[in-house]
N, C-alpha and C positions, 0 to 999 in steps of 0.2 A: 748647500741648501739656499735656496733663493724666494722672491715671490713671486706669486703665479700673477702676469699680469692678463686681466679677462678684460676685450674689447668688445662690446657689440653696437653693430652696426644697420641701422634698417636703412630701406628706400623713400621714394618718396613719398610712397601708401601708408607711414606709417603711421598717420592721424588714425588708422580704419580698425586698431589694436590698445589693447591695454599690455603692458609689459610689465612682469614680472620676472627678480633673477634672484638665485637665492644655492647657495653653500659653502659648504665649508674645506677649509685648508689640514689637513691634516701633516705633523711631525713623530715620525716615531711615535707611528700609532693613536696620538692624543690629537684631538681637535685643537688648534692652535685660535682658530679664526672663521668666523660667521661674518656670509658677505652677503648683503641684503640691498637689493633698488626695488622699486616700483615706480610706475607712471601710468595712472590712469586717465586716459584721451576724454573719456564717457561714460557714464551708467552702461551695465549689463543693458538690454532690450532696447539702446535709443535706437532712436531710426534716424540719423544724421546723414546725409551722402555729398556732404564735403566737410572738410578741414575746420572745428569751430574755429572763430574766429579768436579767441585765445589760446588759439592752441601755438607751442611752441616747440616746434621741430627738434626730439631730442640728439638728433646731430649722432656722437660717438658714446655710448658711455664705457665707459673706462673705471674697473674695478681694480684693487691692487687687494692681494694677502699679504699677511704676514708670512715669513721664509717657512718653507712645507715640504715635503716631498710628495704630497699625494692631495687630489681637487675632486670634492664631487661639485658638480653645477647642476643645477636646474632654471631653464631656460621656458618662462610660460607666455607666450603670446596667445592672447584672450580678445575674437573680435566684438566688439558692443552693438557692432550693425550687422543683420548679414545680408548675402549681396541680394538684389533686386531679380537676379536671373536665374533660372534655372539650372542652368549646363553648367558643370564646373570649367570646359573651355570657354565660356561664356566672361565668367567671371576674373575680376584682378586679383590675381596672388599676390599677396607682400612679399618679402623676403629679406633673412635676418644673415646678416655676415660676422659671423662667429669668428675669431682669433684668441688663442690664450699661446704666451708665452711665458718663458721662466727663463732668467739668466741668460737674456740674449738670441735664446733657441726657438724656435716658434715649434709649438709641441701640437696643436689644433689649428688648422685654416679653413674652413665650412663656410659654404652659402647653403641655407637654410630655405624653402619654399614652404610661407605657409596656406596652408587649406583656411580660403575664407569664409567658412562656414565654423569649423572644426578652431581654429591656430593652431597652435602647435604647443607639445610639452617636449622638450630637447632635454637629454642628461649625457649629461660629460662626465666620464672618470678617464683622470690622470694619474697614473704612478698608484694606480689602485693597490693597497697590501693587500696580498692574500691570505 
């Protein structure tokens, strides 16, 4: 039993989202571990259409558990602005690139498109017990 290591990665849209990430690692059944980020770019309803200027590019984040055999994740991208246009080929998708590995193995590789109206609610299980 190892830990799950959770990567994610946005583009360069991703001033245009609040990010939420949140679960747990599970051993033999028992919760071992509660993994929690957040990064809010904005209030809910701004109407921003570029990058604040404090805003700071979260680059990779990088969650580690403690040693598990089983992950639930939730993955909540939340936009604060929505887009100016109509048509959703109109508009800029973000997109989130998901990787969770364990013990060297890469168990999850995902690129993610989110709806910039909507975002996205993503949930991963790994090694789910049944």
């Amino acid at each position: 039993m190892n830990p799950y290591i959770i990567t994610v990665e946005g583009d360069k849209n991703e001033w245009q989202y609040n990010l939420k990430i949140m679960g747990e690692a599970i051993a033999d059944g028992e919760r071992v571990d509660f993994l929690s980020y957040s990064d809010d770019v904005a209030e809910l309803g701004s109407d921003i259409r570029t990058a604040p200027t404090n805003f700071r590019p979260r680059g990779v984040v990088r969650l580690e558990s403690h040693s598990a055999n089983a992950l639930t994740l939730y993955i909540y991208s939340i936009p604060h602005t929505l887009p100016e246009v109509q048509k959703v080929e109109d508009a800029v998708s973000p997109e989130l690139h998901v990787i969770i590995s364990q013990g060297g193995d890469v168990l999850y590789n995902r690129r993610h498109t989110l709806n910039p109206w909507t975002g996205a609610n993503i949930k991963i299980e790994i090694g789910a017990e049944e």
